[in-house]
N, C-alpha and C positions, 0 to 999 in steps of 0.2 A: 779648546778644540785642537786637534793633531793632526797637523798638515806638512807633507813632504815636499818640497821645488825639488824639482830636475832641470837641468839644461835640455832640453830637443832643438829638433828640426822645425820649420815654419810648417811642414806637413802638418805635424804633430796639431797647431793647434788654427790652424788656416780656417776650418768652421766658424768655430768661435771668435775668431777675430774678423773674421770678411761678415758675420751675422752683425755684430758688436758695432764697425764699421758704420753696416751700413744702418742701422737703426738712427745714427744723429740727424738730429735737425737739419745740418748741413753737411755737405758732402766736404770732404780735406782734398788739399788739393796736391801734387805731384812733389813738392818740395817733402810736406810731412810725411805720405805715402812709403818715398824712397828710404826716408831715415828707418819707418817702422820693417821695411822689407830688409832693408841690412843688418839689421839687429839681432845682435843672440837673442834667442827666446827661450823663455820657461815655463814650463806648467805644472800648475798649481793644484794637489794631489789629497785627496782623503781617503783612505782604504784601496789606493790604487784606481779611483773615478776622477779623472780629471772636472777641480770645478773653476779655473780661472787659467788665468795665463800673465805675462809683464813680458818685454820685451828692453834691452838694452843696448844703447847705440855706441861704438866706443867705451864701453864700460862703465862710461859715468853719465850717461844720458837716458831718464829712464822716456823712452817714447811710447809705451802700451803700460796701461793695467785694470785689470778686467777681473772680475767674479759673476758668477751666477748666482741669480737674485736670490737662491735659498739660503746659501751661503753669508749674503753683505753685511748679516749682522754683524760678523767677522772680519769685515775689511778693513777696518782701523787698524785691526791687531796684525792680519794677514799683512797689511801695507806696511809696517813696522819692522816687520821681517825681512819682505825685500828689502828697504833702505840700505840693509845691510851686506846684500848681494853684491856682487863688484866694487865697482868702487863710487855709486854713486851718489851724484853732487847736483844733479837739474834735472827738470822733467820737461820735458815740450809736450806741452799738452793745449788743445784744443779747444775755446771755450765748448765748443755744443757736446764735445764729450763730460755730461757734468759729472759723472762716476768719478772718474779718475781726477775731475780739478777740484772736484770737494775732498778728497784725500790729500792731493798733493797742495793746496793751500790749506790744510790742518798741519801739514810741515812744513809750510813755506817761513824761509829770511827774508829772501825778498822776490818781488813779481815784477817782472819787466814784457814788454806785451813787442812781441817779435815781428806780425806779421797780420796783413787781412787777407783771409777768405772771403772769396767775389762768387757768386753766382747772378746770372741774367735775371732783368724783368722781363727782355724781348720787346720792350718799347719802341717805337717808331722815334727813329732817328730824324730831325729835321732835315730836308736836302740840303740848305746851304752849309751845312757839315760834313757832307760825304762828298769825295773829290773823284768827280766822275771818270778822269783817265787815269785812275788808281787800280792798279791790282798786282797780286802776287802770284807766283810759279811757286814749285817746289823746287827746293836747290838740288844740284849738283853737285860732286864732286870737283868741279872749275868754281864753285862757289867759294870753296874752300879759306881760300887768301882772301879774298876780299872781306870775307865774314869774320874772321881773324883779326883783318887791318882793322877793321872798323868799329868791333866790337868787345875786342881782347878776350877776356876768357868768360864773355858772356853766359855760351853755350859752353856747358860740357861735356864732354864725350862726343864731340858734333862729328867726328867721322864717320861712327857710329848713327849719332844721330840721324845724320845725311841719308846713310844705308837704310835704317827704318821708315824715311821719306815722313820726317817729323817738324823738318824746317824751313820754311819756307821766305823768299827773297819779296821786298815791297817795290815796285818799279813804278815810275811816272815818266812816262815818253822817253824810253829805252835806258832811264835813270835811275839806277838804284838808292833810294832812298832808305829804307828800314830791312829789317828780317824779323820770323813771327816763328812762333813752336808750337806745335800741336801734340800734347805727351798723351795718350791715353792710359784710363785710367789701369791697374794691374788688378785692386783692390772692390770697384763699382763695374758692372756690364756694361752703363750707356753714358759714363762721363769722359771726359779730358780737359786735363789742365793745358791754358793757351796761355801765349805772353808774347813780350814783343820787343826789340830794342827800336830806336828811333836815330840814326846817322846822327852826328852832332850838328852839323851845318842842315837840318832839315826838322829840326825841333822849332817847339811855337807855332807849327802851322799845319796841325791836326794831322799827321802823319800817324803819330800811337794809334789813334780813334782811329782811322780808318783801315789800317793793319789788322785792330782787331776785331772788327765789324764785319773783315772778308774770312777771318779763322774763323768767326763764330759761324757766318754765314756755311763755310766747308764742313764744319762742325752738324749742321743743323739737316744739313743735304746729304750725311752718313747716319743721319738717324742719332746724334750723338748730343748730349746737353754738355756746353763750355761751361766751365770755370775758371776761375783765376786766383792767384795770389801776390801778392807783391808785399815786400819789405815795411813795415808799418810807419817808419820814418822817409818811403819815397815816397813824397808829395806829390811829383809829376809823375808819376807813373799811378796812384791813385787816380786824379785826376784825369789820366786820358782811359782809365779805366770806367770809372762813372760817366763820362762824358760820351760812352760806348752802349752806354744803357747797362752794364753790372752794378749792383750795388753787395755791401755787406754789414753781415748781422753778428759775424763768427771773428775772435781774435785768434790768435796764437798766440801764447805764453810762453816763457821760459818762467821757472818757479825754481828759485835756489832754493835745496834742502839743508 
């Protein structure tokens, strides 16, 4: 079969990939969102019909690839060919995306697992784990330094951030304790990725948990379903994440080609 890649715009193939998107099991959360928005994109062409698309982050990351189902008897061969587009060498991909991790584990050297995706039960919290003179504001611009001191380059882009009214400060009797993000989604209508840092002198003593039981809470009062993701090897940030009532079903992969 004879197929042409072009380079485009994310115009170009934003259907197809916001349809593709939202079809998984589970929703991706702001971390993998951002890679696949930065990405050159291409589409994937027969007689001038567009029937798929791939997306490449830095050149050697492939973070989308996608065909239409009439098409996938050809995805082996079509996936073959990218490989060969820029210069790439990994793919991030998704467990609930199985399209693309049954391709890219038919090239995989090696699989290393990056990251969990959290979505909510919405289970009832015990009270003795919610800390009743707990709560957060949105930051300010006076937030600035202290969210910096205390956090280093946690956030980034936070001036930005700050201006989009995405971050928000954890206080306990006029004590700053934590900071919490509320990203929504660019890719989903009614999602947003939240998360949270915990001060270091205020860890151990359910501070995460309760940061992010007031995002979700903000989250839930906009009409908006949280999720989350965190680093697959932070433990304590799992932890105060489950301990939040999220759980998860969905990895994140890296797969050397």
């Amino acid at each position: 079969m004879d197929f042409d890649i072009h380079t485009c715009g994310f115009d170009k193939i934003k259907e197809k990939l916001i349809t593709n998107v939202r079809s998984f099991h589970s929703p991706i959360d702001s971390y993998l969102e951002n890679h696949i928005l930065k990405s050159q994109h291409f589409e994937i062409l027969i007689n001038l019909t567009q029937i798929g698309y791939f997306s490449v982050f830095k050149n050697n990351l492939l973070a989308q690839y996608y065909i239409d189902k009439t098409y996938r008897t050809s995805g082996q061969t079509i996936f073959s060919s990218v490989m060969r587009y820029e210069k790439i060498q990994k793919a991030l991909v998704p467990t609930c995306d199985e399209f693309f991790l049954s391709h890219a584990v038919d090239q995989s050297k090696k699989i290393e697992t990056q990251a969990y995706f959290f979505q909510d039960t919405q289970m009832n919290i015990p009270e003795d784990k919610v800390i009743p003179d707990f709560n957060c504001k949105i930051a300010t611009n006076e937030d600035i330094s202290i969210i910096k001191d205390k956090s280093g380059d946690f956030f980034d882009n936070l001036e930005q951030r700050i201006k989009n009214k995405e971050i928000y400060v954890g206080i306990i009797r006029n004590h700053i304790v934590s900071f919490g993000i509320i990203e929504k989604s660019k890719l989903y209508e009614s999602f947003a990725s939240i998360g949270m840092f915990t001060i270091g002198d205020q860890r151990q003593k359910g501070i995460g948990r309760n940061t992010l039981l007031i995002l979700k809470r903000y989250c839930y009062n906009e009409g908006i379903k949280p999720i989350a993701g965190c680093w697959y090897y932070n433990h304590n940030s799992k932890k105060a994440l489950e301990s939040a009532g999220m759980f998860s079903h969905t990895r994140l992969l890296v797969i050397h080609l």
